[in-house]
C-alpha positions in Angstrom: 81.4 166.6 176.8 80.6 166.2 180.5 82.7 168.7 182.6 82.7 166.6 185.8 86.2 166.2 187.5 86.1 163.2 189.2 83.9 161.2 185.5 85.3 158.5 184.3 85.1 156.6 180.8 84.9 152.7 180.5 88.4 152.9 180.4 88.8 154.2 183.5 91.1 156.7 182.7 90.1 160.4 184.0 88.6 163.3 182.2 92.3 165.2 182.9 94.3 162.3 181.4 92.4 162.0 178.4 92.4 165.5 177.6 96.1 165.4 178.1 96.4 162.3 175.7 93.7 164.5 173.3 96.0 166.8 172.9 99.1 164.6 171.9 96.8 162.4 169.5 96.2 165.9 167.4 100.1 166.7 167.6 100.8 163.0 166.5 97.9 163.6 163.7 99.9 166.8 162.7 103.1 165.6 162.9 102.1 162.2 161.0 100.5 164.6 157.9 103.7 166.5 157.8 105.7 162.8 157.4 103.2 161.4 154.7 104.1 164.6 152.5 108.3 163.9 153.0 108.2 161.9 150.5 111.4 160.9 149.0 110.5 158.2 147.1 109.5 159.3 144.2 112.2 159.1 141.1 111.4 163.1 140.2 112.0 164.0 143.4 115.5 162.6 144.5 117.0 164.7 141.3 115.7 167.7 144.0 117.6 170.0 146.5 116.9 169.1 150.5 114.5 172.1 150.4 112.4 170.8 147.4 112.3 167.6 148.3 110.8 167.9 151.4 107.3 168.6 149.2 106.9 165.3 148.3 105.5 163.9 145.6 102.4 165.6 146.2 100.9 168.3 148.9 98.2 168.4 150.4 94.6 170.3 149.0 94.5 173.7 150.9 91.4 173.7 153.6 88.0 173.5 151.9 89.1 172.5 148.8 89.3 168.1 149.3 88.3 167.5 145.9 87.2 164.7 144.8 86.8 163.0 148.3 88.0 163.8 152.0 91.0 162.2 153.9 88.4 159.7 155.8 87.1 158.8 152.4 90.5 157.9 150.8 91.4 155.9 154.2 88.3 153.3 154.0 89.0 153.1 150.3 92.2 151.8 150.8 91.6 149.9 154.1 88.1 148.2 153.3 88.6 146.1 150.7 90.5 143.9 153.7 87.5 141.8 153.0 87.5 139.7 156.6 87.9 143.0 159.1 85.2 144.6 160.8 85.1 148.1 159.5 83.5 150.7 162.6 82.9 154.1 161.7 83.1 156.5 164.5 81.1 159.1 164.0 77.6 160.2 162.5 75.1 158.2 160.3 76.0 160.2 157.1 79.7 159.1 157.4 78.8 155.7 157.0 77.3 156.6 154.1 80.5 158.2 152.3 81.4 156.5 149.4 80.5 153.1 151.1 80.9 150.2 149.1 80.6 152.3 145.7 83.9 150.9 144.2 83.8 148.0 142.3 86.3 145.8 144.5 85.4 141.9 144.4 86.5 139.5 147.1 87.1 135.9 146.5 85.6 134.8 149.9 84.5 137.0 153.2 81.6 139.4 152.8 81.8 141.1 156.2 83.3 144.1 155.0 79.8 145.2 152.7 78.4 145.3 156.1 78.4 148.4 157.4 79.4 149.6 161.2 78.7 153.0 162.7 78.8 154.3 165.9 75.7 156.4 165.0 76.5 159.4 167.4 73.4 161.8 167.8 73.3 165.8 169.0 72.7 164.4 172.8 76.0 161.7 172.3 78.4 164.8 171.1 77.1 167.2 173.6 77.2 165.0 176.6 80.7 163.3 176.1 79.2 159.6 175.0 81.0 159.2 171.8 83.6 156.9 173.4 81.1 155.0 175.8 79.1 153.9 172.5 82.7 153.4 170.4 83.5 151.0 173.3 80.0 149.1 173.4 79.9 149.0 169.4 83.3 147.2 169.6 82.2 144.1 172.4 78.6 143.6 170.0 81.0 143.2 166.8 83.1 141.2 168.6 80.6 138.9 170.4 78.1 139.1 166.9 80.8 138.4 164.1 84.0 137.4 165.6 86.0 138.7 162.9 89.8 138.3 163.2 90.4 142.4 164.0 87.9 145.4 163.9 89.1 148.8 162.0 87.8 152.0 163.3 87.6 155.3 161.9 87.9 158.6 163.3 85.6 161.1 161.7 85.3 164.9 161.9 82.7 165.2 164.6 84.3 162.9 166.4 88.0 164.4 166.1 86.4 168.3 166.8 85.2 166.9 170.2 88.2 165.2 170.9 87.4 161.4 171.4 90.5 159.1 171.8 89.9 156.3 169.8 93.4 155.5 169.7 93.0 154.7 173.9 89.6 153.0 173.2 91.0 150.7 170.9 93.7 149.8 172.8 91.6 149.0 176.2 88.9 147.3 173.6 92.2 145.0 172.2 93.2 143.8 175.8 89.7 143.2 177.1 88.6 141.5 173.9 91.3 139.8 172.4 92.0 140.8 169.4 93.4 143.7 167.2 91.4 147.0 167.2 93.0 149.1 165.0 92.3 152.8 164.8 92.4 154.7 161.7 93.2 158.7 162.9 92.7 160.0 159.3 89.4 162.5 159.9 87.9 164.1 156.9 88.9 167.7 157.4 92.6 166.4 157.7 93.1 166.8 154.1 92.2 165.3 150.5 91.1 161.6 149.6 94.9 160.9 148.4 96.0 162.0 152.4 93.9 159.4 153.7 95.2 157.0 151.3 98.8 157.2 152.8 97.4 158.1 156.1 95.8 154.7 155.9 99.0 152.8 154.6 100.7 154.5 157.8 97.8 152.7 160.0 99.1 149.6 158.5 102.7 150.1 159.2 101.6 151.3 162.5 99.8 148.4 163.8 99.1 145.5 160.9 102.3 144.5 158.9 104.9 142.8 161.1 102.5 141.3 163.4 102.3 138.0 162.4 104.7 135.4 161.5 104.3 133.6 158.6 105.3 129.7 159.1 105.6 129.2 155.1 107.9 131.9 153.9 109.8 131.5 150.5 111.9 132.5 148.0 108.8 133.4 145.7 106.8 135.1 148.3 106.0 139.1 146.7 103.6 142.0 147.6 101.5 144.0 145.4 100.5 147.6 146.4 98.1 149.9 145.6 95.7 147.6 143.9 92.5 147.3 144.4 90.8 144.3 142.1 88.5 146.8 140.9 85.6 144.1 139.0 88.5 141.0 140.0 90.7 142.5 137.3 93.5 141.5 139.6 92.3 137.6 139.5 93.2 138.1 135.5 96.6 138.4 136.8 97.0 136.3 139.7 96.5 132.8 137.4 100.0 134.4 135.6 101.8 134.6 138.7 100.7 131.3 140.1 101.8 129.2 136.7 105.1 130.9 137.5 105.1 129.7 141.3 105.2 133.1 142.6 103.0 133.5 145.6 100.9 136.9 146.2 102.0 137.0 150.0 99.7 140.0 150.3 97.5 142.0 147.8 97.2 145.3 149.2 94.1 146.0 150.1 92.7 144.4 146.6 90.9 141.1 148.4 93.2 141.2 151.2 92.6 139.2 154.3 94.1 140.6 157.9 96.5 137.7 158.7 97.9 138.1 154.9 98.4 141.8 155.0 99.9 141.2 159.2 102.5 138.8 157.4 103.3 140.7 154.4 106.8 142.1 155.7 108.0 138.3 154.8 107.6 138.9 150.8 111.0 139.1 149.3 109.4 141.5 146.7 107.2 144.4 146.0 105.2 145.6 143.1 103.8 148.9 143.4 100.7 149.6 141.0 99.4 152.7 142.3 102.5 154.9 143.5 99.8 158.2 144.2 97.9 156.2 147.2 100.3 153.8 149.0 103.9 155.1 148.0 105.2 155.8 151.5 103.9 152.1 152.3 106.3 150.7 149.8 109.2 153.0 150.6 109.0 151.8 154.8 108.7 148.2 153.8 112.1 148.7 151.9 113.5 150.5 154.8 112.0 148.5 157.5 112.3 145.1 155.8 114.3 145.0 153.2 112.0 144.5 150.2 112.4 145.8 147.2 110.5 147.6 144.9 108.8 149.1 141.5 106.2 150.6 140.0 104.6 148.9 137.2 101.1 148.5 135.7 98.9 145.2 134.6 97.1 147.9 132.0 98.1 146.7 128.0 100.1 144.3 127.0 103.4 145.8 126.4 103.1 146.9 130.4 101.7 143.1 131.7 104.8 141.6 130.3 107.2 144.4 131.3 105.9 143.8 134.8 106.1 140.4 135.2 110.0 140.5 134.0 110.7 142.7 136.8 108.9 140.9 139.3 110.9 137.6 137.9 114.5 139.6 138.2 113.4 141.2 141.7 112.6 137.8 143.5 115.9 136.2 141.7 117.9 139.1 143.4 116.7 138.4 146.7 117.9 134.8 146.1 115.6 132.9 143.8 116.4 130.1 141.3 117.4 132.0 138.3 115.2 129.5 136.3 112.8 131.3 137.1 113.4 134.1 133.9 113.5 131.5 131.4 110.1 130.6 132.3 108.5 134.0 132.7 109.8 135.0 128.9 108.0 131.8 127.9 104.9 132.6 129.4 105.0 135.7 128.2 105.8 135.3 124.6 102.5 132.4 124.8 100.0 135.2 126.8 101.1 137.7 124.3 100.7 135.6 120.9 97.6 134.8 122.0 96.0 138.5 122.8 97.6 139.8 119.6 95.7 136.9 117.8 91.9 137.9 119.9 93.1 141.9 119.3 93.8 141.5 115.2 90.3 141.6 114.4 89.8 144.9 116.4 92.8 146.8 115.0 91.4 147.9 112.1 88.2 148.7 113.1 89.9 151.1 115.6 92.8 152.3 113.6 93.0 155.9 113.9 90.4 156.8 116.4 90.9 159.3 118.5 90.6 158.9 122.6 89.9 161.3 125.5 91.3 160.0 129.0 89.8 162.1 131.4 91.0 160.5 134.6 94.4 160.7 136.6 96.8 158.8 138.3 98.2 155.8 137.5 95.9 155.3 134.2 96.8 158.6 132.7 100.0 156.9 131.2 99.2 153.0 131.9 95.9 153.2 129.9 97.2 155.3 127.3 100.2 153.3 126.5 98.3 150.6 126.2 95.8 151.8 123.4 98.5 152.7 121.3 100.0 149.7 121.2 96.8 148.9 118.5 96.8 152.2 116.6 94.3 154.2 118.6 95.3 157.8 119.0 95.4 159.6 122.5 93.6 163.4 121.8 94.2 163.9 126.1 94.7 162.8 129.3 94.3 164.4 132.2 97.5 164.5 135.0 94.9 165.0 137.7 95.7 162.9 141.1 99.3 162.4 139.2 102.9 162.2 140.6 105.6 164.2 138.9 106.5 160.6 137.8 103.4 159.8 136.5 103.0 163.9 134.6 106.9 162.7 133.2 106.2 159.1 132.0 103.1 160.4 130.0 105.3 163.1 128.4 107.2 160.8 127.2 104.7 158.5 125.4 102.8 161.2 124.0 105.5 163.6 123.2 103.0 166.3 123.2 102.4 168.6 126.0 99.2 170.2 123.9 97.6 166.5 124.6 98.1 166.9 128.6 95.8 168.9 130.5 95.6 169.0 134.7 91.7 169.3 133.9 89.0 170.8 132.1 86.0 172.2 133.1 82.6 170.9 132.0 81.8 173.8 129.4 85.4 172.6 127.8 85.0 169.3 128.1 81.6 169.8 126.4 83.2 171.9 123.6 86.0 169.4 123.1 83.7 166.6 122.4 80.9 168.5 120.7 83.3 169.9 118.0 84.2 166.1 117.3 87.8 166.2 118.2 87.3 162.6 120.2 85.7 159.6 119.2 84.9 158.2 122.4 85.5 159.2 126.1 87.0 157.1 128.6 86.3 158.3 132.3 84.8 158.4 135.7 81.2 157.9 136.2 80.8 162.7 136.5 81.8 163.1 133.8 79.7 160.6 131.8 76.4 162.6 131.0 78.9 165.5 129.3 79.8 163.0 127.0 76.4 162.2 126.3 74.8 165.5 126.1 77.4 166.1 123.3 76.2 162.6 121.6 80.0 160.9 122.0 80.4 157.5 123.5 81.8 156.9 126.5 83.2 154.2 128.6 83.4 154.0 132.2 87.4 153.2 133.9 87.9 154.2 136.6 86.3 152.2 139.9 82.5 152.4 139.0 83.3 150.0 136.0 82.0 146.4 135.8 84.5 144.8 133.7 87.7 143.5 134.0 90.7 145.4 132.2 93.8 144.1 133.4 96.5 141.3 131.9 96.4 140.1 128.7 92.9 139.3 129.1 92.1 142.6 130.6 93.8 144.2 127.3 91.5 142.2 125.3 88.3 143.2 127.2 89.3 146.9 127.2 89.7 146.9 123.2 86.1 144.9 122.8 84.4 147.5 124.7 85.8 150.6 123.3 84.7 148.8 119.8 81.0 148.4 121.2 80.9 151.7 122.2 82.2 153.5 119.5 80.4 151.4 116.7 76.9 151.1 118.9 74.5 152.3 116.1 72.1 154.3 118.4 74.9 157.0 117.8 74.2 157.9 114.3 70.1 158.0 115.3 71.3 160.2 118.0 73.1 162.6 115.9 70.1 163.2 113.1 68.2 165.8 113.7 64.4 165.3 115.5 62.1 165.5 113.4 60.9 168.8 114.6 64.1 170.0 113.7 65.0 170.7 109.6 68.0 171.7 108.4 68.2 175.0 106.6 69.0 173.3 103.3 67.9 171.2 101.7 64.1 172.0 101.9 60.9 171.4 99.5 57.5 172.8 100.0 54.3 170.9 99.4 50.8 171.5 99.7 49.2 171.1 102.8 45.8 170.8 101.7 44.6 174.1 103.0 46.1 176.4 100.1 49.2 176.8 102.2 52.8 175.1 102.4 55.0 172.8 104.8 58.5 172.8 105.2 59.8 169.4 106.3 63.3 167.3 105.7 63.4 165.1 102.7 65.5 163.0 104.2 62.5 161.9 106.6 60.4 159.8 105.8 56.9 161.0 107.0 54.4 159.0 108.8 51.2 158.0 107.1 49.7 160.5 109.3 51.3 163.4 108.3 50.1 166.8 106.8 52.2 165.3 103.8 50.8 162.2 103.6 47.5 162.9 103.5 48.1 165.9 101.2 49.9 163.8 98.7 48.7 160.4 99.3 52.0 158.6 99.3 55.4 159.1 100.8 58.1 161.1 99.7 
C-alpha cells in the first residue's frame, strides 16, 4: 500500500478515512460470522437452552481446517448461478480459478455468468496499494462491455489481508455507473465452504431482495431456496408447479435472474431445499416479510408429492383459493401412477441391493428415503455437511445408528467396498476411483453429475442409472483374475514341450499361442 498522506483513491476518499472504514468492514465481517452461526432456526435447536442455542445449527471449521472448500468458494457457489450478473473476482488469477464453473448448474437463458471476471492483482498491485484502482476500472469495462443488469464482486484473501474496501468501491462504482454493485465480504480464510454459503445469502438480504417491486404479485407467487438445478433437475419440477398455477417468484440461485431474486420478498411462500447453505436466508425472509416456510426435498417420490402438498397448504394459508388442494392431490396421484408404472420393471432387478451414500447434507436422508421406497437397502450414509435436523431425520428412516457414519477415511472406505458389503456407491466425484480400485460400481450425485434426478422423473432417472451401473457387465470381467494371476486351486499341469510343466487356470481359455497350445495342439 502506498504510505502517502495526502494519496487519494478514485474515490476520492483519503488514505486515513479508508483505513478507518478498513477497520469497521473487518469488525462488521466478524460480527456478521458471529450472526450467521445464531442460528435459531433449526427444529433441533429451539428444543435447546439460550446458551446452546446460540451454536447454531452448525459452527464454523477451526482455522486451517475449510474442508472441502473455503468461505469464498461456498459464496460464488451459491451466488453464481444468478445466470444474468457479472461475477468480479477481486483478487489473484488462481481465485478465479476456484471451483469455477465446476458444478453442473444449467440456465435456461443468459450465459454471462460462465464468463469469468478477475481483477488479476500482481505482487507490484498488492505492494503498491492498486488493488482498488484496478477493482474500480474492472467494474466501468464490465459495465460499458456487457451491460449486465448488476455486477457481484468478491472479496478474496489477498485482498481482505491488505485491506481493500470493496464495500466503498462498490458503492462509488453503483452511483457513477448506474447500476447495482454488489460486494460479497465473504474471503476464503473467513471460514468453511458452508460460511460462505450463508455469508452469501446475507449479501442478498443485504443488498438484493427487497429492491425491486414486482408489478404482478399474486396469491400463487412462492420461493424456493437452496436449490441449485444441478443438470436442470429443477426444470423436472417446475412443469408440476406451473400445471398447478403456482409461480416460482424466485429460484434461489438455481437459474436465478437479478430482477427475480430483487423481487423475491413478494412470494407468499417458501420452500427450503437445502436448509445447510441458505437457512438464515429463509428464516429473515419470514421475519422481514412475512413468508413462510419448510424444508422439503424433490428427491423420490414419496418426498415430490409430500412437498408439493405443503407448498399447496402454505400458499392457501397466506390467502389462496382452497381449490387449489383438490388439484395438487390429483396431480399427484397421476405423476405418481405413472413413475410407479416406468419403476416396476426395475424393482426386482434391484430388490435387496445394498447402497453406500457417501455424501452429506440434504441427500443423506432425501436420497436414501427415496431408494427404499423400491426395496433397495441403505448399508450407510454419511451425516457429513448435515444439520442436527438432517443427522435426526436420517435416524429415523434407517433406525440404525451402525448405518450412519460422520465419514470414513479412504483405507475404510476401501475395506468396506472391497469386502463386498455394498453393491454400488453413490457419491461425489473423490471418492470415485476408491470405488473403482475395489471393482464396485459407482454413480456420481452430488454436483459433478450429468443427469437429472429430481421429481417423479428424476426418481425414475435415478433408479435406471443405479440398474446400469450395477448390472454393467465389465464388472464381472473386472473381478476375474488376469491371466497372470491363478488361483491356488484348482490347478493342472501340462507339458510344456521342454520336459518341464506349466501351471495355468482351467478356467482360461488359452490363446493359440500359448506354451499350452502348442504343447497340446488344441485348447483346453
Amino acid at each position: 500500500m502506498t504510505s502517502h498522506a495526502n494519496s487519494k483513491d478514485p474515490l476520492g476518499t483519503p488514505d486515513v478515512l479508508r483505513s478507518a472504514s478498513q477497520t469497521g468492514a473487518s469488525r462488521s465481517l466478524d460480527a456478521r460470522i458471529q450472526e450467521v452461526f445464531d442460528e435459531p432456526a433449526c427444529e433441533m435447536n429451539r428444543g435447546k437452552d439460550d446458551s446452546v442455542r446460540k451454536k447454531g445449527c452448525s459452527k464454523p471449521l477451526t482455522p486451517g481446517a475449510a474442508a472441502g472448500g473455503c468461505a469464498f468458494d461456498g459464496a460464488k457457489i451459491v451466488l453464481q448461478p444468478i445466470t444474468d450478473v457479472a461475477h468480479l473476482i477481486h483478487g489473484t488469477l488462481a481465485c478465479e480459478g476456484n471451483s469455477w464453473d465446476n458444478r453442473g448448474t444449467a440456465s435456461s437463458g443468459p450465459t454471462l455468468w460462465r464468463t469469468s471476471f478477475t481483477t488479476d492483482l500482481t505482487e507490484l498491485d498488492v505492494v503498491m496499494g492498486h488493488g482498488e484502482r484496478k477493482l474500480f476500472k474492472a467494474i466501468r469495462e464490465i459495465k460499458e462491455t456487457y451491460a449486465p443488469p448488476a455486477i457481484f464482486v468478491y472479496s478474496t484473501c489477498v485482498t481482505a489481508l491488505i485491506g481493500d474496501d470493496i464495500e466503498a468501491v462498490c458503492k462509488r462504482a453503483a452511483e457513477k455507473f448506474g447500476l447495482p454493485v454488489v460486494p460479497v465480504n465473504a474471503p476464503g480464510f473467513s471460514g468453511s465452504k458452508n460460511l460462505g454459503n450463508k455469508l452469501a445469502g446475507e449479501t442478498l438480504l443485504d443488498h438484493v431482495i427487497g429492491t425491486v417491486e414486482p408489478d404482478d404479485a399474486g396469491p400463487y407467487d412462492i420461493n424456493i431456496l437452496g436449490e441449485f438445478n444441478l443438470s436442470g433437475e429443477f426444470w423436472l419440477v417446475k412443469p408440476l408447479l406451473d400445471r398447478l398455477g403456482i409461480r416460482v417468484r424466485a429460484c434461489i440461485p438455481g437459474d436465478a435472474r437479478y430482477r427475480d431474486i430483487a423481487s423475491a420478498h413478494r412470494a407468499r411462500a417458501a420452500m427450503m431445499v437445502c436448509s445447510t447453505a441458505l437457512i438464515n436466508l429463509a428464516r429473515k425472509m419470514e421475519e422481514l416479510w412475512d413468508i413462510p416456510f419448510f424444508e422439503g426435498s424433490f428427491y423420490g417420490i414419496t418426498d415430490t408429492s409430500q412437498s408439493l402438498r405443503q407448498i399447496a397448504e402454505l400458499i392457501v394459508r397466506k390467502g389462496a383459493d382452497p381449490e387449489i388442494l383438490a388439484r395438487t392431490e390429483a396431480l399427484i396421484a397421476e405423476q405418481e401412477a405413472i413413475a410407479w408404472k416406468k419403476l416396476a420393471a426395475y424393482r426386482p432387478r434391484l430388490q435387496g441391493k445394498r447402497v453406500l451414500l457417501n455424501t452429506g447434507g440434504v441427500k443423506a436422508w432425501s436420497v436414501a428415503h427415496a431408494l427404499m421406497e423400491i426395496g433397495v437397502e441403505i448399508v450407510g450414509t454419511s451425516t457429513k455437511k448435515s444439520t442436527a435436523e438432517d443427522k435426526e431425520r436420517i435416524k429415523q428412516i434407517l433406525k440404525d445408528d451402525n448405518h450412519i457414519f460422520e465419514s470414513m477415511r479412504p483405507s475404510e472406505l476401501y475395506d468396506f467396498l472391497a469386502e463386498g458389503k455394498a453393491d454400488i456407491m453413490l457419491s461425489g466425484g473423490r471418492t470415485q476411483f476408491i470405488a473403482l480400485k475395489a471393482k464396485t460400481p459407482w454413480l456420481d450425485i452430488n454436483q459433478e453429475r450429468h443427469h437429472p434426478y429430481a421429481g417423479y422423473d428424476g426418481m425414475v432417472e435415478l433408479v435406471r442409472q443405479i440398474d446400469l451401473a450395477i448390472h454393467n457387465p465389465i464388472w464381472s470381467e473386472v473381478r476375474e483374475p488376469a491371466p497372470w494371476e491363478c488361483p491356488p486351486v484348482p490347478e493342472a499341469r501340462v507339458p510344456s514341450g521342454q520336459g518341464e510343466t506349466e501351471t495355468f487356470c482351467p478356467s482360461r481359455t488359452p490363446s493359440p499361442l500359448s506354451p499350452v497350445a502348442s504343447a497340446t495342439g488344441e485348447e483346453s
